[in-house]
TORMIDO-965770 format. One record per residue (C-alpha): residue number from 0; y, z, x. Coordinates in Angstrom, 1 decimal. Example, Ala and Ser with C-alpha at 12.3 -4.5 7.8 and 13.67 -1.06 7.14 Angstrom:
<rs>
+-----+--------+--------+--------+
! seq !      Y !      Z !      X !
+-----+--------+--------+--------+
!   0 !   -4.5 !    7.8 !   12.3 !
!   1 !   -1.1 !    7.1 !   13.7 !
+-----+--------+--------+--------+
</rs>
This chain:
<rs>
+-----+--------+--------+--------+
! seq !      Y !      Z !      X !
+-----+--------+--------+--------+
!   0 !    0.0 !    0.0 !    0.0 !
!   1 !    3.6 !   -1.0 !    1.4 !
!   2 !    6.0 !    1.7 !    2.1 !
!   3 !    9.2 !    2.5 !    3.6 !
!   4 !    8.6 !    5.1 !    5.4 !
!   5 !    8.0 !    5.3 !    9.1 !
!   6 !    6.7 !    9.0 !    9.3 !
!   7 !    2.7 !    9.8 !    9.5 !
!   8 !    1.0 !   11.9 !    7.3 !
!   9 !   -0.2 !   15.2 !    9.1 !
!  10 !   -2.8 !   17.5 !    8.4 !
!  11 !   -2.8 !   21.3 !    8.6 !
!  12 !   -3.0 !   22.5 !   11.7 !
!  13 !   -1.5 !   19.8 !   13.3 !
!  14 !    1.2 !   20.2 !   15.9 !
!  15 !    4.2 !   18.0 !   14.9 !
!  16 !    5.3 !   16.3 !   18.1 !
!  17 !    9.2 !   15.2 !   18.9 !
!  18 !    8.5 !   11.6 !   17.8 !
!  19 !    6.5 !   12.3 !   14.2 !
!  20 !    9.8 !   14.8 !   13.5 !
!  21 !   12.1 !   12.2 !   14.5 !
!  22 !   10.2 !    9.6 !   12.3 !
!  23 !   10.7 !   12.1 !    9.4 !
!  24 !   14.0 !   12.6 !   10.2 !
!  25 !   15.2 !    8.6 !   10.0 !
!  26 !   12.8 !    8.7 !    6.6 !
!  27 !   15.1 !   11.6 !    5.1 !
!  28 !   18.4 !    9.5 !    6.1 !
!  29 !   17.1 !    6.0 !    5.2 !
!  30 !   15.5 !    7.0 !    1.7 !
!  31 !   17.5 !   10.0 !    1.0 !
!  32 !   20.6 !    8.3 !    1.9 !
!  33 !   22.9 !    9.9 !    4.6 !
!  34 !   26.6 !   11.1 !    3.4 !
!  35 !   30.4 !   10.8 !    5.1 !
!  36 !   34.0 !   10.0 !    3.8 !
!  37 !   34.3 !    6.2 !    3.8 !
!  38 !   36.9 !    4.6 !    5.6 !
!  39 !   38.1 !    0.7 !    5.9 !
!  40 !   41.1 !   -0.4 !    3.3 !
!  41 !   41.8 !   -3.1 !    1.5 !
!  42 !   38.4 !   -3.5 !   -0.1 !
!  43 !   36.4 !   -3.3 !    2.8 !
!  44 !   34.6 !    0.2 !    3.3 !
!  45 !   33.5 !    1.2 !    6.6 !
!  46 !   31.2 !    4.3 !    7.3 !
!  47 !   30.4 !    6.0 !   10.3 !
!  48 !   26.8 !    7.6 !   10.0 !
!  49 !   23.8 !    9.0 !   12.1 !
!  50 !   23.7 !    6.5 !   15.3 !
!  51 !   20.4 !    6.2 !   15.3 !
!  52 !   20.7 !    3.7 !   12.3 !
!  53 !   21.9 !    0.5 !   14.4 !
!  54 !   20.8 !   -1.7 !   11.7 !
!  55 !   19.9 !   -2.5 !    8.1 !
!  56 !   16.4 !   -2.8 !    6.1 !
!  57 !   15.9 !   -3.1 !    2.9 !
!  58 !   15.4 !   -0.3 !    0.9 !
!  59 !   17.9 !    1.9 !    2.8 !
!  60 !   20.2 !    4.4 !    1.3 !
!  61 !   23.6 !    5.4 !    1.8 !
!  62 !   26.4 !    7.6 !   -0.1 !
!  63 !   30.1 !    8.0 !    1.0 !
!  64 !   33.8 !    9.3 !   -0.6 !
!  65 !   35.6 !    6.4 !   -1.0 !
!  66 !   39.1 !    6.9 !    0.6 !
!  67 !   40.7 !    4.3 !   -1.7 !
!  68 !   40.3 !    2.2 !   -5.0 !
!  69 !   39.3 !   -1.4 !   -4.9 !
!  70 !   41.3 !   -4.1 !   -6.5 !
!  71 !   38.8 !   -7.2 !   -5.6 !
!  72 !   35.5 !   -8.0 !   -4.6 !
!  73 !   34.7 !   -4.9 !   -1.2 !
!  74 !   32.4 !   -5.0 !    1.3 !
!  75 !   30.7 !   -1.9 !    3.0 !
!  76 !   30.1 !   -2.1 !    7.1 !
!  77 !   27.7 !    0.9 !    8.1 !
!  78 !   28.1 !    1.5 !   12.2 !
!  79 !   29.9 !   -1.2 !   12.2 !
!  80 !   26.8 !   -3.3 !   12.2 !
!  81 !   28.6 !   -5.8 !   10.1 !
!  82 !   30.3 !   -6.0 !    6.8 !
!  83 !   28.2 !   -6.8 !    4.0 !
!  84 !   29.0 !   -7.3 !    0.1 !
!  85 !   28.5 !   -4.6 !   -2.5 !
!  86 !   27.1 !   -5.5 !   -5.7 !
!  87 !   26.6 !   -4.0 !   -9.1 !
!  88 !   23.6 !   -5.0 !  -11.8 !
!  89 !   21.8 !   -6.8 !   -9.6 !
!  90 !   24.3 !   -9.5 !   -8.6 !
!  91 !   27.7 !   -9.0 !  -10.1 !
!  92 !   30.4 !   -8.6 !   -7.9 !
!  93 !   32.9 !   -6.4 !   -8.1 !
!  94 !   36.0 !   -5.8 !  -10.6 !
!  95 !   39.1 !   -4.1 !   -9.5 !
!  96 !   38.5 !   -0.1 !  -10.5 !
!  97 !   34.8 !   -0.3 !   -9.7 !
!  98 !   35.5 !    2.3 !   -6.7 !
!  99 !   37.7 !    4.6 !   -7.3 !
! 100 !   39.3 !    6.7 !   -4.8 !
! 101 !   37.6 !   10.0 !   -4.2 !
! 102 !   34.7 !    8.6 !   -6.1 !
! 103 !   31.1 !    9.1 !   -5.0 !
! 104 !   29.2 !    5.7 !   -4.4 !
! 105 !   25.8 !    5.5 !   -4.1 !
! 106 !   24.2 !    1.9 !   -2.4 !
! 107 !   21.0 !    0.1 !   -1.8 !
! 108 !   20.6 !   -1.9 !    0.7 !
! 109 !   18.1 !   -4.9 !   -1.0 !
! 110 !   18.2 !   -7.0 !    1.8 !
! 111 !   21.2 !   -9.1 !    1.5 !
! 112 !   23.8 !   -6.9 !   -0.4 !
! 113 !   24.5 !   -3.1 !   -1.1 !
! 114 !   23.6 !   -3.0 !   -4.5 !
! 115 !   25.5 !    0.1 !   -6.1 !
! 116 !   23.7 !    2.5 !   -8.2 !
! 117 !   26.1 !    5.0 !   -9.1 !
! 118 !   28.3 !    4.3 !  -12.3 !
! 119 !   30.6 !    1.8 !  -12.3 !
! 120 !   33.9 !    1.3 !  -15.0 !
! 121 !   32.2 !   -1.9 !  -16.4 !
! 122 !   29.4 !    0.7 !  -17.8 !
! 123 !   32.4 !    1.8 !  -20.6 !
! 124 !   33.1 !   -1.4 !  -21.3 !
! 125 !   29.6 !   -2.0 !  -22.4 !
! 126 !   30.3 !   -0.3 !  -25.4 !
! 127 !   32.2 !   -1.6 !  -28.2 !
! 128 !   35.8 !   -0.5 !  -28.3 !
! 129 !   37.5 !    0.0 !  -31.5 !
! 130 !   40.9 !    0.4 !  -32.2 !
! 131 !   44.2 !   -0.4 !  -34.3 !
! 132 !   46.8 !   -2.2 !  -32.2 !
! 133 !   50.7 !   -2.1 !  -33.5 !
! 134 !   51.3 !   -3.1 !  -37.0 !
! 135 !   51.9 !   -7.0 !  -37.8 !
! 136 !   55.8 !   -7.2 !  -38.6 !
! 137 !   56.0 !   -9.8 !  -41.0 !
! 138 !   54.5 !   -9.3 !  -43.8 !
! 139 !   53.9 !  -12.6 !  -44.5 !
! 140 !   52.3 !  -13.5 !  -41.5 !
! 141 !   49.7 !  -16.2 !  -41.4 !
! 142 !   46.5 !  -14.1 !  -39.6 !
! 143 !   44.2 !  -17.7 !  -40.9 !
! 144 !   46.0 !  -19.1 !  -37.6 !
! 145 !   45.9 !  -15.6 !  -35.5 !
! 146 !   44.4 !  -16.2 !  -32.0 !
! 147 !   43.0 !  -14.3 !  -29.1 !
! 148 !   43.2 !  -14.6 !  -25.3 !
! 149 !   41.8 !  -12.5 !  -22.5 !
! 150 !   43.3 !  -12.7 !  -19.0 !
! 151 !   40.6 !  -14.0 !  -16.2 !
! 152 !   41.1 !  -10.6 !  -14.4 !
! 153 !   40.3 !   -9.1 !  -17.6 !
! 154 !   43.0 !   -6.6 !  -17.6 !
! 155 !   45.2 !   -8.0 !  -20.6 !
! 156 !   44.7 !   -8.6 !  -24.2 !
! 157 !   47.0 !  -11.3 !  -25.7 !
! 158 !   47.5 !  -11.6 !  -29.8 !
! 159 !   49.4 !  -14.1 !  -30.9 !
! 160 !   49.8 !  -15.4 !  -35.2 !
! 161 !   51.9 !  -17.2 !  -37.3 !
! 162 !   54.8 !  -15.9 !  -38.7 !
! 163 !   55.3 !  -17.0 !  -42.1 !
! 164 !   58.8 !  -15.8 !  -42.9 !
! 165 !   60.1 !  -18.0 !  -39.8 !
! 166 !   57.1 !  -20.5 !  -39.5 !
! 167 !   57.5 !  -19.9 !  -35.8 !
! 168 !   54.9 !  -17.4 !  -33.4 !
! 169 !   54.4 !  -14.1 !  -32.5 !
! 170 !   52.8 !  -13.5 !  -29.3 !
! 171 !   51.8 !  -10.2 !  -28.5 !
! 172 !   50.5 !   -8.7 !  -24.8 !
! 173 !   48.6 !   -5.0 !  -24.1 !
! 174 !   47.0 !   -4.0 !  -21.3 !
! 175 !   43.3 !   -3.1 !  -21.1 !
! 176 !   42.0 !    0.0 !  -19.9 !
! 177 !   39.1 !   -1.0 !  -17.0 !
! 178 !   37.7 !    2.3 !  -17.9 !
! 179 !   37.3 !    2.7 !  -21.7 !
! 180 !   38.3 !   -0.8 !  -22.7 !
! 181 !   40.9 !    0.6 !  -24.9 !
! 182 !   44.6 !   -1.1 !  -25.5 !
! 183 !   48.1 !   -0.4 !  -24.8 !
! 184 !   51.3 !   -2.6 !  -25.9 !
! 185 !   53.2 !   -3.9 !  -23.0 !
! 186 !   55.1 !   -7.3 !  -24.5 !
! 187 !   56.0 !   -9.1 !  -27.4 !
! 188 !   57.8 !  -12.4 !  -27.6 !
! 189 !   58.9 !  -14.6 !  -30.9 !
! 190 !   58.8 !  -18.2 !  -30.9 !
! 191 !   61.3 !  -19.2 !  -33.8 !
! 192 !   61.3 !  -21.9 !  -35.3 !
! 193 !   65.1 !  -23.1 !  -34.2 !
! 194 !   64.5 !  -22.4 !  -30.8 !
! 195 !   60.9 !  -23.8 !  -29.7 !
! 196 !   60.8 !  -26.3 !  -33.0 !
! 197 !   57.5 !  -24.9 !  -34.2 !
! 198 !   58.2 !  -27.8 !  -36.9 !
! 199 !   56.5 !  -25.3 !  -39.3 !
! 200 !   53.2 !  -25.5 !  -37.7 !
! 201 !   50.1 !  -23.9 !  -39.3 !
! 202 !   47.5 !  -24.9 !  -36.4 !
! 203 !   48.0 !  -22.7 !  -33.4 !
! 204 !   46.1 !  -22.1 !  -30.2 !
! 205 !   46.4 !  -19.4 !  -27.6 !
! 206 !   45.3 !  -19.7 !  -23.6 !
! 207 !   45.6 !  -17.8 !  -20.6 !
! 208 !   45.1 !  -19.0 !  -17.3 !
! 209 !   45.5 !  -17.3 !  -14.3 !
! 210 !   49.1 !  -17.8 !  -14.2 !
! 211 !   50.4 !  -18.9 !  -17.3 !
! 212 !   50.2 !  -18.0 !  -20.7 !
! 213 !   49.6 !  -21.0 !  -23.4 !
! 214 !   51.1 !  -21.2 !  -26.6 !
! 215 !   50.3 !  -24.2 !  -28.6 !
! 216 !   51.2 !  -25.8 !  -32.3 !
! 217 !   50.1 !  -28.6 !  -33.9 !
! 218 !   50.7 !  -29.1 !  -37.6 !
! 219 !   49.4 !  -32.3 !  -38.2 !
! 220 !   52.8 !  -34.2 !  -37.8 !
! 221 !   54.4 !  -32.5 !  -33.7 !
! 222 !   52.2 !  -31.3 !  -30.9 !
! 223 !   53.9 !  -27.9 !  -29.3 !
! 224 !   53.3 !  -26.5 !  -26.1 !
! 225 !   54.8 !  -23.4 !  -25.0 !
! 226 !   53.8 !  -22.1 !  -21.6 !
! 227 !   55.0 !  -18.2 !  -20.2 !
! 228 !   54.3 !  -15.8 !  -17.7 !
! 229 !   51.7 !  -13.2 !  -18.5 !
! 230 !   54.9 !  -10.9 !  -19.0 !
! 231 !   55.6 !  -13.5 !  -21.7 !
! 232 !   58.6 !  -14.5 !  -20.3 !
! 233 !   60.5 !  -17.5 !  -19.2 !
! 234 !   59.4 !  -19.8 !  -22.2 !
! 235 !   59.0 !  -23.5 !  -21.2 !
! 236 !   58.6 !  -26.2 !  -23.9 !
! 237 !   56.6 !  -28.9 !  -22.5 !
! 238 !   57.6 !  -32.2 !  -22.8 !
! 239 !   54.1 !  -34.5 !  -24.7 !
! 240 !   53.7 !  -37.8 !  -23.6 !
! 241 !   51.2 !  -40.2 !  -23.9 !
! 242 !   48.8 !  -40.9 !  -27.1 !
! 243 !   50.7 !  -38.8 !  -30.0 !
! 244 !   48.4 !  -36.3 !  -31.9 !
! 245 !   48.1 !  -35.6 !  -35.4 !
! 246 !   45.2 !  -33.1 !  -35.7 !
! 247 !   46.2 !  -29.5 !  -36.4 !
! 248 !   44.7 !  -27.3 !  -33.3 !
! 249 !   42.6 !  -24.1 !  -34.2 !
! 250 !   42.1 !  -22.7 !  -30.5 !
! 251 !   43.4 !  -23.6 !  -26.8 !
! 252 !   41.8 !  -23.3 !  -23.5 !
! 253 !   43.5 !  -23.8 !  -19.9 !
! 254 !   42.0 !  -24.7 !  -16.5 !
! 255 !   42.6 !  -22.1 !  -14.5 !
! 256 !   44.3 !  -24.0 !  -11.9 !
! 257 !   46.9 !  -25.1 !  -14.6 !
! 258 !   46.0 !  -28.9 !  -14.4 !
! 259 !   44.6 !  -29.7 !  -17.6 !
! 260 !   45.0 !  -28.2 !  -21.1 !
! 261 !   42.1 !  -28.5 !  -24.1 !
! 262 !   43.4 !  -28.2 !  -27.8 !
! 263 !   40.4 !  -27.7 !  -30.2 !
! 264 !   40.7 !  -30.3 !  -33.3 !
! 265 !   40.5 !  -28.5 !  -36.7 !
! 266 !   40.6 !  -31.9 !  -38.0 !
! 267 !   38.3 !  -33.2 !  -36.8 !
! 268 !   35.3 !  -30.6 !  -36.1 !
! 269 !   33.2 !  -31.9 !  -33.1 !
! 270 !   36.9 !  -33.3 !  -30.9 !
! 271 !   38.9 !  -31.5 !  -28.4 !
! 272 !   42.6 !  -33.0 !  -27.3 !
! 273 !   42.7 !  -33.0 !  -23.5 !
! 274 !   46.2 !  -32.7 !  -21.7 !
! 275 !   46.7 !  -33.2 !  -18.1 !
! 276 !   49.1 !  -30.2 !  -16.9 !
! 277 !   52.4 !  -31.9 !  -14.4 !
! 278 !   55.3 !  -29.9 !  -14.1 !
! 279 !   56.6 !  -29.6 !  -17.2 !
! 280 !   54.7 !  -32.1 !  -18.7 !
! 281 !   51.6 !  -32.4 !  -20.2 !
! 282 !   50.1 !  -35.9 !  -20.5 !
! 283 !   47.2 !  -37.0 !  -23.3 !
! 284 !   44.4 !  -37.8 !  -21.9 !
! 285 !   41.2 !  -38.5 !  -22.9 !
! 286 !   39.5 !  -36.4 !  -25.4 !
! 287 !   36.2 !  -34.8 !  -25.3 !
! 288 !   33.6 !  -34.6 !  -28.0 !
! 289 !   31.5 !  -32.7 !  -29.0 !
! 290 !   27.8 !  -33.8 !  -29.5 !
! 291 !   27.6 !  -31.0 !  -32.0 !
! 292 !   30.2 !  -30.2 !  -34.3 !
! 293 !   31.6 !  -26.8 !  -34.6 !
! 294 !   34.3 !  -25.2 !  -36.8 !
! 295 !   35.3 !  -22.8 !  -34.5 !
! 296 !   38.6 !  -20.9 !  -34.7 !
! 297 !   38.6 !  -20.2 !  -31.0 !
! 298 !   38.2 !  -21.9 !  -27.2 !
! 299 !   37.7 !  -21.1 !  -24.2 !
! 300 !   36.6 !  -23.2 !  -20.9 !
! 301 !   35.8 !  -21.5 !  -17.6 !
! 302 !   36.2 !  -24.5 !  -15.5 !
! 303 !   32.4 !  -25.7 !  -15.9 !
! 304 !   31.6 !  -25.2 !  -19.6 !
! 305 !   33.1 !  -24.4 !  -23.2 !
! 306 !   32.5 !  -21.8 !  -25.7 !
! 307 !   33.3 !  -21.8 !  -28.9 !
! 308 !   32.5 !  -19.2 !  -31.9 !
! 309 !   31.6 !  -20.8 !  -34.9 !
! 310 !   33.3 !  -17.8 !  -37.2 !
! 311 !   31.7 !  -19.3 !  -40.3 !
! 312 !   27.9 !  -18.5 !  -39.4 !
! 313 !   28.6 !  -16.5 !  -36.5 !
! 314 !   27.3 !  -18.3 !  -33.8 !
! 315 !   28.6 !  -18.6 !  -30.3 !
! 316 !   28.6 !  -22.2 !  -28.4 !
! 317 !   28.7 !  -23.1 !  -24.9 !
! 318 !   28.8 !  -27.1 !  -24.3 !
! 319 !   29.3 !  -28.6 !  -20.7 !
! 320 !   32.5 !  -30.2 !  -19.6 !
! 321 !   31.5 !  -33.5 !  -21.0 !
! 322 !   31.0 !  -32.2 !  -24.5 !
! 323 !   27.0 !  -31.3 !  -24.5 !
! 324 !   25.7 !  -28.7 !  -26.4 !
! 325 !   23.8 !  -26.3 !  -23.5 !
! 326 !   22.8 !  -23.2 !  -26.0 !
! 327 !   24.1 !  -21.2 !  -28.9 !
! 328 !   23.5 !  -18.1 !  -29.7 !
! 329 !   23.5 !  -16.6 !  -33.3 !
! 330 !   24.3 !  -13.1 !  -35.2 !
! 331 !   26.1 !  -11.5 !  -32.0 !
! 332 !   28.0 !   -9.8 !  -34.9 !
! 333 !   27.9 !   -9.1 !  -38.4 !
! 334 !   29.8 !  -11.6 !  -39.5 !
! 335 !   30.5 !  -13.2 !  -42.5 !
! 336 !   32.9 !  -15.7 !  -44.3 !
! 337 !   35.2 !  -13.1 !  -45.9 !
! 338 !   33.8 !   -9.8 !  -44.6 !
! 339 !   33.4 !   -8.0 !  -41.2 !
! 340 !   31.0 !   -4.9 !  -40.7 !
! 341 !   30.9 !   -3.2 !  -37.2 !
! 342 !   28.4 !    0.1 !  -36.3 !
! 343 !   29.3 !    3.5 !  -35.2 !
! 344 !   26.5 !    5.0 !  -34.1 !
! 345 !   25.0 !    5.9 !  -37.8 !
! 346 !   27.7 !    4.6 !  -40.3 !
! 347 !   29.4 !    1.4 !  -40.5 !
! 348 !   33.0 !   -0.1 !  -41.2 !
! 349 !   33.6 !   -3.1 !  -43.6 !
! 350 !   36.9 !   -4.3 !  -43.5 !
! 351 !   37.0 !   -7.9 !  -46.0 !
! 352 !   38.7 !  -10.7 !  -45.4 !
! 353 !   39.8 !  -12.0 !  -42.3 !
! 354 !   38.9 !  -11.7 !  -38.7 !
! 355 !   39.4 !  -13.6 !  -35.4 !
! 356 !   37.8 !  -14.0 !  -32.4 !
! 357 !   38.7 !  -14.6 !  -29.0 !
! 358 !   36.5 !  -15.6 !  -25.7 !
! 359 !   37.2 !  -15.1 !  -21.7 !
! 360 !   34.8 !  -14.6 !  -19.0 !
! 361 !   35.4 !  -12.3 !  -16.0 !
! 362 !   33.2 !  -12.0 !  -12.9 !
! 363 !   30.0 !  -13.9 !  -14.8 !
! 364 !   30.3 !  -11.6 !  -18.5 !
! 365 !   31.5 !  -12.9 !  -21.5 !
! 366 !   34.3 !  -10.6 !  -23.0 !
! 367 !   34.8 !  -11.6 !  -26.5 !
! 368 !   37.3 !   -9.6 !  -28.3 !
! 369 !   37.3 !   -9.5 !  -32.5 !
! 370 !   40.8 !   -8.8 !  -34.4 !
! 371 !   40.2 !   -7.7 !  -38.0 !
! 372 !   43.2 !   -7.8 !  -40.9 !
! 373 !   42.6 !   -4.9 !  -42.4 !
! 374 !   44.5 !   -6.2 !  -45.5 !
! 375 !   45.2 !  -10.0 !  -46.2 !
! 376 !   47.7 !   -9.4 !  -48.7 !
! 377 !   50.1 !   -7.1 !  -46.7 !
! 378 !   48.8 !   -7.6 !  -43.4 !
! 379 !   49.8 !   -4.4 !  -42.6 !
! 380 !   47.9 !   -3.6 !  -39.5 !
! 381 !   45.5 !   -5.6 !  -36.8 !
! 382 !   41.9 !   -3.7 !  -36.0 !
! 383 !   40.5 !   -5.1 !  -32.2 !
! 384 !   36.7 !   -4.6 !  -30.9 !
! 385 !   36.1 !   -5.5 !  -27.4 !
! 386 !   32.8 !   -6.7 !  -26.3 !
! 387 !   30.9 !   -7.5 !  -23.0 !
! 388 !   28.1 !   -9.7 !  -23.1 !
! 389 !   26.0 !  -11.7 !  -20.7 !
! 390 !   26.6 !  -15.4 !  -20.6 !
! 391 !   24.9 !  -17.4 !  -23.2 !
+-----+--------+--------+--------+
</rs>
């Protein structure tokens, strides 16, 4: 039978000799996993252990204090014997908050990476979130056309709907909590009609990249592209040339490099509008379709595929870059045409009439995010769930 261990079994009686103590010394550090206060900054640990360990098999164990927080993918170097990647689940690398300072991190060493055992902040996230963001301010707001967007770092939550007293947009930012997954209000910004001639769009689309954020109308008649920081400010209208559109858009998606803009066609159920990104610009280009049609309210393409939830049977979509269907994946919630239930542990919460979902992917999970209008008459308040999901 393999094993890790380099130490002899003795029998009683026996006197232990210097080596066979030794041996059961490097077991107790390799297996056991040998502590100190980590060192190293800006994501890359270092840790200065029992020499004897001059280098790295797999099955080792090691624990340290991190002395600071990591804000992107880390590394740990043991003994400076080189500076290799630490992983969570297997595979995933790392998001920023994994470590915290002070925390206690636990690795394995599997032969290629550290894999971390110890609890990382993605572990809360696994859970569903629930909570009620700010009320909707208009009344009258149109939450048919509301749309989600996720930032690719995954810290920010934008909300953006129609507002029917204006016929312009409301775009709303929070910031999410890479602990609990919980939501705090950080912007808002109105698109009036006047100002960024909304032309009293009802088909709206909302995209972050990882610079911009995308704000998009089309009602049918006028194409409106909106782009702004992810403080949602400096608002640029974009000037459309090419082909003119006439389909009313029910979800955007940007490349994260900025170059190319999707608008999903509620018109028309299996074509997405494709708009190459210049400047100020944005060019029509040629469309995409979609070899299976879908009526989803929602987009989102991480430079290789698209996903789409289909709200009306509840299933998600991902087709490749060309337009092919690749998989789908039914009842990932409890959907339903004019109803939404969610569990808490032994009860459950209906809240009828409309909901919204929106899509992003961080680090290889899906994060899909669910707004519920707790009240489609007086819109008086907006209910978000965040999810995290492998891919599908």
């Amino acid at each position: 039978m393999a094993t890790n261990f380099v130490s002899a079994a003795v029998s009683a009686g026996d006197d232990i000799l210097a080596s066979q103590y030794n041996n059961l010394r490097a077991d107790t550090i390799a297996n056991a996993g040998d502590y100190e206060d980590a060192g190293g900054s800006s994501n890359a640990y270092t840790l200065a252990i029992d020499s004897t360990i001059t280098a790295l098999s797999a099955g080792q164990v090691f624990k340290f204090r991190a002395n600071h927080t990591n804000t992107d993918v880390a590394t740990l170097n043991v003994n400076s014997i080189g500076a290799v990647s630490l992983k969570k689940y297997n595979d995933q690398t790392l998001l920023p908050g994994d470590i915290e300072s002070g925390q206690i991190v636990v690795v394995v060493y599997d032969g290629t990476d550290f894999q971390i055992i110890s609890c990382t902040q993605i572990a809360a996230q696994l859970m569903p979130t629930y909570q009620s963001i700010d009320a909707v301010a208009a009344p009258s707001a149109d939450f048919d056309q509301a749309q989600i967007a996720i930032s690719p770092d995954g810290t920010k939550l934008f909300f953006g709907y129609i507002n029917g007293t204006t016929d312009g947009v409301v775009v709303k930012s929070y910031t999410i909590d890479q602990k609990t997954g919980l939501l705090t209000f950080s912007a808002s910004v109105s698109l009036a009609v006047g100002t960024y001639n909304w032309s009293g769009s009802k088909g709206f689309g909302l995209s972050v990249s990882d610079s911009y954020v995308w704000a998009c109308g089309g009602d049918g008649v006028n194409t409106v592209i909106v782009r702004l920081t992810h403080a949602l400010a400096s608002p640029t209208i974009m000037t459309i040339s090419g082909t003119a559109s006439t389909a009313v858009f029910c979800g955007a998606a940007a490349q994260s490099d900025d170059t190319v803009l999707y608008l999903k066609n509620q018109t028309t159920a299996n074509n997405i509008l494709t708009y190459t990104i210049s400047g100020t610009t944005a060019t029509r280009s040629t469309d995409v379709t979609l070899s299976a049609a879908t009526t989803a309210g929602t987009l989102f393409f991480d430079d290789t595929s698209f996903y789409m939830m289909d709200e009306g049977n509840n299933t998600l979509r991902r087709y490749n870059s060309s337009g092919t269907l690749q998989s789908s994946t039914s009842g990932l919630f409890s959907l339903g045409t004019d109803d939404y239930n969610i569990g808490f542990g032994a009860g459950s919460l209906e809240i009828t009439d409309k909901h919204r979902v929106g899509i992003s992917k961080h680090r290889g999970y899906l994060v899909i995010a669910l707004a519920i209008n707790n009240n489609e008459t007086t819109h008086d308040a907006i209910w978000i769930d965040l999810y995290i999901a492998g891919d599908v």
